[in-house]
DSSP file (Angstrom, degrees, kcal/mol; ACC not computed):
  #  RESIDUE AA STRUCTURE BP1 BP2  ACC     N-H-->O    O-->H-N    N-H-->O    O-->H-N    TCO  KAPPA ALPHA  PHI   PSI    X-CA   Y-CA   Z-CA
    1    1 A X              0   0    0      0, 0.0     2,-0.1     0, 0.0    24,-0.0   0.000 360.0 360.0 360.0 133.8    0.1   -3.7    1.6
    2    2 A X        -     0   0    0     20,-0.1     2,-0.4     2,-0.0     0, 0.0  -0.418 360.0-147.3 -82.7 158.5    0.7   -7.3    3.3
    3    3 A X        -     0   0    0     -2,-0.1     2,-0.4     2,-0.0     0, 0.0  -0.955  13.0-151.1-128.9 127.5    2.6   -9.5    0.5
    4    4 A X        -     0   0    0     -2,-0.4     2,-0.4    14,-0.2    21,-0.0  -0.895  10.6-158.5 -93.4 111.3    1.5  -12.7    1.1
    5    5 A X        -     0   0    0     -2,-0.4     2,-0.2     3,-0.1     3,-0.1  -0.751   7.0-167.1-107.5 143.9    3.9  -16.1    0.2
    6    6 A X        +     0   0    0     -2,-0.4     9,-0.1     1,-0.1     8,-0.0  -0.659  57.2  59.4-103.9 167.6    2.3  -19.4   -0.3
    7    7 A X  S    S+     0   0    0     -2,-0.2    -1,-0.1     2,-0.1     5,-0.0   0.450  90.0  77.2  97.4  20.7    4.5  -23.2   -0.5
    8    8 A X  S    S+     0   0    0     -3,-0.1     2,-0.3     3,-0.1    -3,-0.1  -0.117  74.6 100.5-143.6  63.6    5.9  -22.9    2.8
    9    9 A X  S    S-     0   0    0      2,-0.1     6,-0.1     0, 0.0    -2,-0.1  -0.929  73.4-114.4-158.8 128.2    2.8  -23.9    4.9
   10   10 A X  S    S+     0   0    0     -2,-0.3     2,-0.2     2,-0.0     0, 0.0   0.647  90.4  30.7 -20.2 -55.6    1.6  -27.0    6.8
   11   11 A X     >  -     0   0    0      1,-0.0     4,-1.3     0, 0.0     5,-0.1  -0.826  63.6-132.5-123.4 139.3   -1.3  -27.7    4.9
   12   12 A X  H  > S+     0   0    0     -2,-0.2     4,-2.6     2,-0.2     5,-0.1   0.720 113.1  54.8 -55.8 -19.4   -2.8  -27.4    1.6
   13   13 A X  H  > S+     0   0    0      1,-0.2     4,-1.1     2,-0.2     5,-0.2   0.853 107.6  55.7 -91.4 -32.6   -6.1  -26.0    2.9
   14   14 A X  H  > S+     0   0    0      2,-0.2     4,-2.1     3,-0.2     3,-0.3   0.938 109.1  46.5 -57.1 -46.5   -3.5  -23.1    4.5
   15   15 A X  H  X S+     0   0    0     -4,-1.3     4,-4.8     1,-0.2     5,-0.3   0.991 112.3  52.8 -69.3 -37.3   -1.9  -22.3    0.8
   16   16 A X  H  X S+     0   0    0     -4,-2.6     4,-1.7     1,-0.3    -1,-0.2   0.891 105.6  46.8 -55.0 -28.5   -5.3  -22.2   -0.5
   17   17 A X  H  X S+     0   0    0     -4,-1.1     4,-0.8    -3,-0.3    -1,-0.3   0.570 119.7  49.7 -97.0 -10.3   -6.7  -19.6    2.0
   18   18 A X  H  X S+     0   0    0     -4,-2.1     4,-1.8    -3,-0.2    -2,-0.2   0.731 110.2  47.4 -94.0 -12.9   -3.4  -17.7    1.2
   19   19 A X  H  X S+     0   0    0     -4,-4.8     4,-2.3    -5,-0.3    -2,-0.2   0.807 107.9  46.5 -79.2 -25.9   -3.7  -17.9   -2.0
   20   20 A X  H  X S+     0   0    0     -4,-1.7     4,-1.7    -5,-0.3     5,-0.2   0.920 117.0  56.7 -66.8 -55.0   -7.4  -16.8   -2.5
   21   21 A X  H >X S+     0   0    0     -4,-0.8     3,-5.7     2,-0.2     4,-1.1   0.881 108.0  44.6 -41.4 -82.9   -6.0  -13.8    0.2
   22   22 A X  H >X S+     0   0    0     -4,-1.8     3,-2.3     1,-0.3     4,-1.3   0.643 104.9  58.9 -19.6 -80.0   -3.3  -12.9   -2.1
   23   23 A X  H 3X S+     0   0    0     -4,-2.3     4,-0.9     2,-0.3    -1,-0.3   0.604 117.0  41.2 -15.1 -35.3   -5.8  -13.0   -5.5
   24   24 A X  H << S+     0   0    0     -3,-5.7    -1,-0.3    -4,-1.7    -2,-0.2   0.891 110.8  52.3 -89.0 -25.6   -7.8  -10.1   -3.4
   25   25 A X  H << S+     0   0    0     -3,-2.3    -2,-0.3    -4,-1.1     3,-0.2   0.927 122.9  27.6 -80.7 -54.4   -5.2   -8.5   -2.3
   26   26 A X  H >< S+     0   0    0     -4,-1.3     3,-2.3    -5,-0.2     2,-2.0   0.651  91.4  90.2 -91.0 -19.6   -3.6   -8.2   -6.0
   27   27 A X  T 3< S+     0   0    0     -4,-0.9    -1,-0.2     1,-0.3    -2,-0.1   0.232  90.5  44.5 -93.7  43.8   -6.6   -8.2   -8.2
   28   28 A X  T 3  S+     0   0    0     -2,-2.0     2,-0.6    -3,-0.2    -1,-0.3   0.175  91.7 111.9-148.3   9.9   -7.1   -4.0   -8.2
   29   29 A X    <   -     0   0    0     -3,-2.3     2,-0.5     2,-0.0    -3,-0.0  -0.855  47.5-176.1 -80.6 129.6   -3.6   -3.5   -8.6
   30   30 A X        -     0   0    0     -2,-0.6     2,-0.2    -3,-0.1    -3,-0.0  -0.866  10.8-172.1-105.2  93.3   -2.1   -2.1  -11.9
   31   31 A X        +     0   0    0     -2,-0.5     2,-0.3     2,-0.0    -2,-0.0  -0.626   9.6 171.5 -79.3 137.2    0.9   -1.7  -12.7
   32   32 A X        -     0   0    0     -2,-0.2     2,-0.3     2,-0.1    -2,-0.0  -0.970  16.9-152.6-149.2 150.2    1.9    0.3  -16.1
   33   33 A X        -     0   0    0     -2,-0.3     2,-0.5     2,-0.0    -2,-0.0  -0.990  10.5-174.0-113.7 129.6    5.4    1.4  -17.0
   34   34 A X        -     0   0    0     -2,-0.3     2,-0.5     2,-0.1    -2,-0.1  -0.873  11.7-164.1-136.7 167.6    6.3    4.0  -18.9
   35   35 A X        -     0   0    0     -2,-0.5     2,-0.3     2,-0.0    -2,-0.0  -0.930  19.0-177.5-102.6  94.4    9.8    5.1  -20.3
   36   36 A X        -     0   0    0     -2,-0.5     2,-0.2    14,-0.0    -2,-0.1  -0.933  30.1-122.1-119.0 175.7    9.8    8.5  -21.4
   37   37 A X        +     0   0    0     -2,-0.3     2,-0.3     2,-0.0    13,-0.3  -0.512  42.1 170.7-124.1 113.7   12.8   10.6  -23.1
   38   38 A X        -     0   0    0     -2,-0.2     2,-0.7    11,-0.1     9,-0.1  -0.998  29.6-146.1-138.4 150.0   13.5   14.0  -20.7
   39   39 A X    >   -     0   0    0     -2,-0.3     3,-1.0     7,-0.1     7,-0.1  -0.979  11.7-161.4 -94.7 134.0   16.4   16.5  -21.0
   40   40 A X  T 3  S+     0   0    0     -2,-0.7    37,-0.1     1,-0.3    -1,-0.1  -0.145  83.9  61.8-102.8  25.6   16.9   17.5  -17.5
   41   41 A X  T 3  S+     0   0    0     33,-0.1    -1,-0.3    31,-0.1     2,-0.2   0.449  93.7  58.9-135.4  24.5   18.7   20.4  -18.5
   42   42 A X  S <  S-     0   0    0     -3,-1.0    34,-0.6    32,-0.1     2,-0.2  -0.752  95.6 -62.5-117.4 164.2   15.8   22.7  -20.6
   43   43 A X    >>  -     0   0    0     -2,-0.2     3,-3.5    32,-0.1     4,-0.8  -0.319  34.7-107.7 -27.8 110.5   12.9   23.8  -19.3
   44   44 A X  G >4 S+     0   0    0      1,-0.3     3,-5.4     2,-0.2     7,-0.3   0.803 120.1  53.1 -12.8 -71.8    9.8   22.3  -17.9
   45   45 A X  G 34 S+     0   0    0      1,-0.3    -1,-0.3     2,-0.1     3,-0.3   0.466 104.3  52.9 -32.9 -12.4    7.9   23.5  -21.1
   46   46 A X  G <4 S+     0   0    0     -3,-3.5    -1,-0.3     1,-0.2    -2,-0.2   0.218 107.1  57.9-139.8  -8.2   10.4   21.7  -23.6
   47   47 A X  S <X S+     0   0    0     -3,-5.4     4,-2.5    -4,-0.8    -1,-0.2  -0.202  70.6 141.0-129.8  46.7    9.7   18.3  -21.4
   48   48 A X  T  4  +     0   0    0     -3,-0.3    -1,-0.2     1,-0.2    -3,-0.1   0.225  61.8  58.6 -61.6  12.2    5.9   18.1  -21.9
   49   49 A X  T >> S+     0   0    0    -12,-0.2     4,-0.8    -3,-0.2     3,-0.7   0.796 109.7  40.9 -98.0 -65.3    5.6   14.9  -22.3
   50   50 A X  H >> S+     0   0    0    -13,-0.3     4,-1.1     1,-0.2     3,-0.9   0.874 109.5  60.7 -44.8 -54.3    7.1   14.0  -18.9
   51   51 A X  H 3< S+     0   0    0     -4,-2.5     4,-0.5    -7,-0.3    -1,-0.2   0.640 104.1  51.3 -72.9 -13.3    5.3   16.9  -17.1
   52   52 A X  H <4 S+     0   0    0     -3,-0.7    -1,-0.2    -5,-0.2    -2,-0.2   0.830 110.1  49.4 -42.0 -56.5    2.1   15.4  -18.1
   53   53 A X  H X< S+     0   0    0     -3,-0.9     3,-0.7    -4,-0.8     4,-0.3   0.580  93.4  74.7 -62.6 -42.2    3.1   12.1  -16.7
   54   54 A X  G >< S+     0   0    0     -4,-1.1     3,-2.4     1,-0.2    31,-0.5   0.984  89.5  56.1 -80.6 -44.5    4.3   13.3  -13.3
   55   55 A X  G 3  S+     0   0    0     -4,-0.5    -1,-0.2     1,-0.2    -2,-0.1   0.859 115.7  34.3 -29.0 -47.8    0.7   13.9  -11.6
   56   56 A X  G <  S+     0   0    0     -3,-0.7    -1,-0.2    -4,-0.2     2,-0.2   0.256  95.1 116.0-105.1   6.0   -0.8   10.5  -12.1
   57   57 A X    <   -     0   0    0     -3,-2.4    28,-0.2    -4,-0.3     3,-0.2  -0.514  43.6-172.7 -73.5 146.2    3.0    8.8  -11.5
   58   58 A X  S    S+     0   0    0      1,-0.6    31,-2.9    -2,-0.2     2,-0.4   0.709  82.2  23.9-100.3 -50.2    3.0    6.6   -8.2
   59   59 A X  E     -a   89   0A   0     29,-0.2    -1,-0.6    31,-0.1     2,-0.2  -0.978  64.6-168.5-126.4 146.6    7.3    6.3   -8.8
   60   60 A X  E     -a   90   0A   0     29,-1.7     2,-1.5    -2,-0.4    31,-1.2  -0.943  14.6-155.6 -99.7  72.8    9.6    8.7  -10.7
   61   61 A X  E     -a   91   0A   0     -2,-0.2     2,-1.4    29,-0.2    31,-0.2  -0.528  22.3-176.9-122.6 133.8   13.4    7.4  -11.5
   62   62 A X  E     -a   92   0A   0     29,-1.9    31,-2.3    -2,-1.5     2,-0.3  -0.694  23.1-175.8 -69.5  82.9   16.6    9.5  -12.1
   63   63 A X        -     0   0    0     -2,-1.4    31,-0.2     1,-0.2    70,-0.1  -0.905  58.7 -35.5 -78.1 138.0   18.7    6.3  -12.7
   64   64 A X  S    S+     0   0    0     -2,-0.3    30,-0.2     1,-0.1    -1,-0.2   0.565 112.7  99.5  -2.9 103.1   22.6    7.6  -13.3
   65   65 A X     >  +     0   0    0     28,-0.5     4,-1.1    -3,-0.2    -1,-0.1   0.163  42.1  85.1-168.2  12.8   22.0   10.3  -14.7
   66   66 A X  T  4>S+     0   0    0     27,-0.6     5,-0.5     2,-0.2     6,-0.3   0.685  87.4  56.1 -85.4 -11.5   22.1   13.3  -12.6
   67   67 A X  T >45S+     0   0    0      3,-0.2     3,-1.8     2,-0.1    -1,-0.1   0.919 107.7  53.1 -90.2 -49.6   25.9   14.2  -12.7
   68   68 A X  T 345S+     0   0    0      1,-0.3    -2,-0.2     2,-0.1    -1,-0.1   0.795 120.9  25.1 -60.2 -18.3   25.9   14.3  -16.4
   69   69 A X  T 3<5S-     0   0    0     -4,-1.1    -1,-0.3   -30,-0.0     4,-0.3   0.095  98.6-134.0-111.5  29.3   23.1   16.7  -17.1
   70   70 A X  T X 5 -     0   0    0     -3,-1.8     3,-1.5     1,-0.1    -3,-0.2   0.756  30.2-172.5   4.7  77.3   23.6   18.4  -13.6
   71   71 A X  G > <S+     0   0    0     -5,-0.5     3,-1.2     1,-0.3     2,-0.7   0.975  72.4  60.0 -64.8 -39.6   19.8   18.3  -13.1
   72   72 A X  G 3  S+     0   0    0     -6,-0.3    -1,-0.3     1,-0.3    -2,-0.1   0.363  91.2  63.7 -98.5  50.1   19.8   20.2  -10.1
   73   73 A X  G <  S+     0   0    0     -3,-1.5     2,-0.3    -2,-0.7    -1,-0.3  -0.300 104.1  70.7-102.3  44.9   21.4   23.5  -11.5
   74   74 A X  S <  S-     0   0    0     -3,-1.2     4,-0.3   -32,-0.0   -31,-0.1  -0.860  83.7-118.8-123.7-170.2   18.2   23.6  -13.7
   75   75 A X  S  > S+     0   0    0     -2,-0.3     4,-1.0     2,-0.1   -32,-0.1   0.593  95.6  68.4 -99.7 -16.9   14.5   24.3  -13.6
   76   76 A X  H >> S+     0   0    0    -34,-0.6     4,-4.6     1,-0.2     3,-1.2   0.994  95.3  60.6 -78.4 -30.7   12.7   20.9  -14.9
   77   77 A X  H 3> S+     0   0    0      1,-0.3     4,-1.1     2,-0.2    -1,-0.2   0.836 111.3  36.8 -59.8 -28.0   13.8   18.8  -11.4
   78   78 A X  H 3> S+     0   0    0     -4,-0.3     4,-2.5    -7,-0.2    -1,-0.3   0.739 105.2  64.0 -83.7  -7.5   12.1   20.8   -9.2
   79   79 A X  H <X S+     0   0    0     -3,-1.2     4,-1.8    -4,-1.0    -2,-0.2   0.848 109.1  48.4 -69.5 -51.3    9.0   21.6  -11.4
   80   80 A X  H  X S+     0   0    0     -4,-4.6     4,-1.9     2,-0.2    -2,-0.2   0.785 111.0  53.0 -78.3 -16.3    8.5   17.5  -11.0
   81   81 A X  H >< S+     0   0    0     -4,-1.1     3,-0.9     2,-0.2    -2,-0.2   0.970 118.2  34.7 -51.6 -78.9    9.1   18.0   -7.0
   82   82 A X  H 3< S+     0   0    0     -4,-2.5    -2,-0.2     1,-0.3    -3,-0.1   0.557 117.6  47.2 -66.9 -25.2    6.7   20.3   -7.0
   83   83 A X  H 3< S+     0   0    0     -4,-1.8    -1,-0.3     2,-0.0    -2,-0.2   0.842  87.4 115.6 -81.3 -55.6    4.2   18.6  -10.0
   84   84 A X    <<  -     0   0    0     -4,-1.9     2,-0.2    -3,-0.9   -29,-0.1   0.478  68.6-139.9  -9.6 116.1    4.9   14.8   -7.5
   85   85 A X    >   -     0   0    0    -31,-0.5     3,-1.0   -28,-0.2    53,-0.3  -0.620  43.7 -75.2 -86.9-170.9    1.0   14.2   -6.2
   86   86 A X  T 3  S+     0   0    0      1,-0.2    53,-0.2    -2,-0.2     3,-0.1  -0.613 116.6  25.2-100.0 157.9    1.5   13.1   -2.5
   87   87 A X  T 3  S+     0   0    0     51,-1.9    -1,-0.2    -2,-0.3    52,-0.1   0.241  91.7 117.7  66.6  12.1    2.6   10.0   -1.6
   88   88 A X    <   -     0   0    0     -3,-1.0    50,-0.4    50,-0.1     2,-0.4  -0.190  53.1-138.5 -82.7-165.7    4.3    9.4   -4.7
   89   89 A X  E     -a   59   0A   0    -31,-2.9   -29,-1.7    48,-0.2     2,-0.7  -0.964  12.3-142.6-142.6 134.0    8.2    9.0   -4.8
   90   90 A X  E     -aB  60 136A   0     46,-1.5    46,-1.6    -2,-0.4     2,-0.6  -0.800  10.6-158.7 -82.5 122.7   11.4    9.8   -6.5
   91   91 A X  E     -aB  61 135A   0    -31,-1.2   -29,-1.9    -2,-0.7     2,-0.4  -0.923  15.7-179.4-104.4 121.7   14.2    7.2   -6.9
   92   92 A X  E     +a   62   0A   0     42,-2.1    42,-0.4    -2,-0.6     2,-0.4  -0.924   6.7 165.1-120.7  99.4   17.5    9.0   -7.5
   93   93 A X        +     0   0    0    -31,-2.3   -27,-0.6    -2,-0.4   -28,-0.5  -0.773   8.2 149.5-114.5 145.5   21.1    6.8   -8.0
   94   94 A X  B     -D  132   0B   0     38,-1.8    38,-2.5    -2,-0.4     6,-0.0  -0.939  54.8-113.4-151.5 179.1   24.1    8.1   -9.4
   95   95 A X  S    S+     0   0    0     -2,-0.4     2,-0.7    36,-0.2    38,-0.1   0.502  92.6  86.6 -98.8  -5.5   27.8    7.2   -8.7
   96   96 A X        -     0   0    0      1,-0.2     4,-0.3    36,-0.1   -30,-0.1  -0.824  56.4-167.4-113.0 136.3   28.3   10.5   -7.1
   97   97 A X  S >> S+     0   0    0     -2,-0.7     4,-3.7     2,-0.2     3,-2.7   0.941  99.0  54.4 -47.4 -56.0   27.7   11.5   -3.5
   98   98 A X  H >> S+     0   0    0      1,-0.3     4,-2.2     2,-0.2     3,-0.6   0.968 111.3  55.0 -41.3 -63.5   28.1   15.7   -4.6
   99   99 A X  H 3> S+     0   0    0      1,-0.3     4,-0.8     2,-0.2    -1,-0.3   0.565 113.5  33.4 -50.5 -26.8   25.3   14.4   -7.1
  100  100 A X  H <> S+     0   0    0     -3,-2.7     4,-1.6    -4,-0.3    -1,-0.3   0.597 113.0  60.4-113.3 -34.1   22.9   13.0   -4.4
  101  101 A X  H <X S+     0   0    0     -4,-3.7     4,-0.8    -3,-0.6    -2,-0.2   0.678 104.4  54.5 -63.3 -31.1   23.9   15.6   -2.1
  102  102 A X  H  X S+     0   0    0     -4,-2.2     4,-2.3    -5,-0.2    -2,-0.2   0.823 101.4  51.4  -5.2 -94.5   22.5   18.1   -4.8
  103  103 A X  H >X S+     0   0    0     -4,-0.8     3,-1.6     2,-0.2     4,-1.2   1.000 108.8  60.3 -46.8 -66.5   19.2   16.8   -5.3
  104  104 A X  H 3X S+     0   0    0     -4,-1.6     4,-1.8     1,-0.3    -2,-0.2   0.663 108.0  41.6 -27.8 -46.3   19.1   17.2   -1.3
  105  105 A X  H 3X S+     0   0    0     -4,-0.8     4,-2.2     1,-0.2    -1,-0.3   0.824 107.8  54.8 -92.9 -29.5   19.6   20.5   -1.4
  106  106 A X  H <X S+     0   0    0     -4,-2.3     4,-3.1    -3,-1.6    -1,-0.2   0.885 108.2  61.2 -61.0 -33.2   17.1   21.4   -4.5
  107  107 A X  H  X S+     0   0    0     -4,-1.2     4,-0.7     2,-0.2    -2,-0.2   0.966 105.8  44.2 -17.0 -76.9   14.4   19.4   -1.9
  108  108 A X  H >X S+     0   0    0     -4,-1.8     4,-3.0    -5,-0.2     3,-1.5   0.974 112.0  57.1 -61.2 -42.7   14.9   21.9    0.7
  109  109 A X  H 3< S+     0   0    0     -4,-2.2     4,-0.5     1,-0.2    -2,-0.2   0.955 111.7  34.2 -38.2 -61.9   14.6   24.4   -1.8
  110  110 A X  H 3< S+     0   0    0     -4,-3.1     6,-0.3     2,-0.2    -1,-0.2   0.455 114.4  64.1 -83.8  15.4   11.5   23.8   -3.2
  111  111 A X  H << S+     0   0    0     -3,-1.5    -2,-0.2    -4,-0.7    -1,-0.2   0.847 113.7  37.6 -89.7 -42.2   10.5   22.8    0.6
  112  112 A X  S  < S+     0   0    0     -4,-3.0    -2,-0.2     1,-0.2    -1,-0.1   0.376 117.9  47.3-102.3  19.3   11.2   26.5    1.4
  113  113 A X  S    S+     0   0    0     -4,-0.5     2,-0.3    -5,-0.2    -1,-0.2   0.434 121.7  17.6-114.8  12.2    9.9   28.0   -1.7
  114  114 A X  S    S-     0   0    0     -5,-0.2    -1,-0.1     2,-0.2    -4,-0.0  -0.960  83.7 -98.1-147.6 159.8    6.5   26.2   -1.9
  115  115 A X  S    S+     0   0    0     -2,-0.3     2,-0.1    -3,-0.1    -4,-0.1   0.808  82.9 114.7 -37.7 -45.6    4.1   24.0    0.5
  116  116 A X        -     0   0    0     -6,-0.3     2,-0.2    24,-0.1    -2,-0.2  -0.259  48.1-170.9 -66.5 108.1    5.3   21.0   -0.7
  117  117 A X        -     0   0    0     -2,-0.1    23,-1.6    -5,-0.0    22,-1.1  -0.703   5.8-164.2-108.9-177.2    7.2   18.8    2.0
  118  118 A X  E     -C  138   0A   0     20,-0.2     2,-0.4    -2,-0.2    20,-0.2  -0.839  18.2-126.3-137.4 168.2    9.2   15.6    1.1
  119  119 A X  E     -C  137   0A   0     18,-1.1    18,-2.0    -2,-0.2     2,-0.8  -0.994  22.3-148.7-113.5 131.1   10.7   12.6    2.9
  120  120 A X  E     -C  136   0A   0     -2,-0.4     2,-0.3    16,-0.2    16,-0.2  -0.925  15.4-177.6-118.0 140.8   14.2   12.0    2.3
  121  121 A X  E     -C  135   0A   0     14,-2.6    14,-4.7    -2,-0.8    -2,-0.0  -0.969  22.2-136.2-122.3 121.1   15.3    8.4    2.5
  122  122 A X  E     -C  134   0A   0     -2,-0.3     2,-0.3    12,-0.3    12,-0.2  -0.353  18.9-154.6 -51.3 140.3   19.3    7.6    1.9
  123  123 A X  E     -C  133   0A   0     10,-1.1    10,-0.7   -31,-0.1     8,-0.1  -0.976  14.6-146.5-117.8 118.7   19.6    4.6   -0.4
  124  124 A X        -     0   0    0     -2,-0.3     2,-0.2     8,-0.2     8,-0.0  -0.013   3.5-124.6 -55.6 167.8   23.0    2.6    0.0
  125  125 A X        -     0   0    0      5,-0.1     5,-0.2     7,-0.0    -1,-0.0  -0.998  12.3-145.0-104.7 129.4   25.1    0.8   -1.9
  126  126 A X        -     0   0    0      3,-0.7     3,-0.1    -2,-0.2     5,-0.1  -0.377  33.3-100.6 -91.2-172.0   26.5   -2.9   -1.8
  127  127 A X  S >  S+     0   0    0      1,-0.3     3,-0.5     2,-0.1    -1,-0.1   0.866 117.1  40.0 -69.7 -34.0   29.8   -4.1   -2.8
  128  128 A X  T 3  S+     0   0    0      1,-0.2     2,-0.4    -3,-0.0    -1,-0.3   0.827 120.2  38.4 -90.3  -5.1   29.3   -5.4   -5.7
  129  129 A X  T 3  S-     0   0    0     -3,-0.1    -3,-0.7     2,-0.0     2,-0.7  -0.761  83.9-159.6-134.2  70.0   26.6   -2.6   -7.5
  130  130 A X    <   +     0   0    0     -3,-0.5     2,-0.3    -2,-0.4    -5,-0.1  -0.622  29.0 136.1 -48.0 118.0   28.3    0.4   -6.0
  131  131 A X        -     0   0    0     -2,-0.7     2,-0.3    -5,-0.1   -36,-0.2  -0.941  44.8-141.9-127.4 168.4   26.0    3.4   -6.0
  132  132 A X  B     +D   94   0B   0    -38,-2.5   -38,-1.8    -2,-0.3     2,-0.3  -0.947  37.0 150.3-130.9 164.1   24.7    6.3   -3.9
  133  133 A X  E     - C   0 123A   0    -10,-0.7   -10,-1.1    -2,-0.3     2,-0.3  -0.916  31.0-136.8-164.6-178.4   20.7    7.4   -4.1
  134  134 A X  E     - C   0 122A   0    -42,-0.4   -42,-2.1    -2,-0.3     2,-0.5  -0.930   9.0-144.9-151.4 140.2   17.9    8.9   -2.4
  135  135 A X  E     -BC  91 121A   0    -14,-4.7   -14,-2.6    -2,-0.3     2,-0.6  -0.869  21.7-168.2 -81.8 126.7   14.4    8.0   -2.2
  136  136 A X  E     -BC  90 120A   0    -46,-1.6   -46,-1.5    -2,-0.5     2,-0.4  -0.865   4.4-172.4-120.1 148.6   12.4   11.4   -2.0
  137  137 A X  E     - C   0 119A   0    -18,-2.0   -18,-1.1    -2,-0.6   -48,-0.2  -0.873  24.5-136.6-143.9 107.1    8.3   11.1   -1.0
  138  138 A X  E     + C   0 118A   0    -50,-0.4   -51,-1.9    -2,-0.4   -20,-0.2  -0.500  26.8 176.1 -82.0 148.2    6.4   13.9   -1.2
  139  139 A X              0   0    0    -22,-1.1   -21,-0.2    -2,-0.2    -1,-0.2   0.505 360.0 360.0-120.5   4.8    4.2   13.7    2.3
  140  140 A X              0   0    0    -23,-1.6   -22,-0.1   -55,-0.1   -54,-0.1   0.753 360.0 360.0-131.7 360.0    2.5   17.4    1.4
């Protein structure tokens, strides 16, 4: 998707034809957010609410919170790998590397126990909002 900025243009008759672009560009877009409540350490079954959710999800985020429940020594994070329709994404931050290094390795897991591949993208941290993450994208 192009994102198109207007106010910094020659002309008025330029912001207008970028703004009418924009307006087509946006007006099928939806956005909905939704919060919901998961233990990442039970069972798939016990987080039905979530596992509902993950099919029709475009993004999925683990914000700090993977070192405390150690999701990936359980069963529901890779049930939502595997549940991810394609092209959707996981965002996964923690303060720990081990923790991000983890996930990686449940990825390959369910990479070699199912169909399903992923893209993993490294997410950084800056100085002042230390973190580690990974973007994960399922591409099959």
């Amino acid at each position: 998707m192009r994102i198109l900025s207007s106010g910094n243009c020659l002309s008025p008759q330029a912001d207008e034809v970028l703004e009418a672009e924009r307006a087509k560009l946006l007006k099928d877009v939806e956005v909905t957010m939704r919060f919901d409540t998961a233990d990442l350490r039970t069972h798939p079954d016990e987080n039905g609410t979530v596992m509902s959710a993950v099919p029709a999800a475009d993004v999925i985020m683990l914000m700090y919170c993977v070192h405390e429940s150690k999701a990936a020594e359980h069963e529901l994070l890779p049930s939502i790998l595997k549940e991810m329709r394609l092209g959707a994404s996981m965002i996964v931050c923690d303060m720990w590397t081990k923790c991000i290094d983890a996930i990686r390795e449940v990825v390959v897991q369910v990479e070699t126990d199912s169909l399903c591949r992923y893209e993993l993208v490294p997410l950084g941290s800056e100085q002042a909002f230390p973190f580690k993450g990974i973007l994960i994208q399922r591409q099959t």
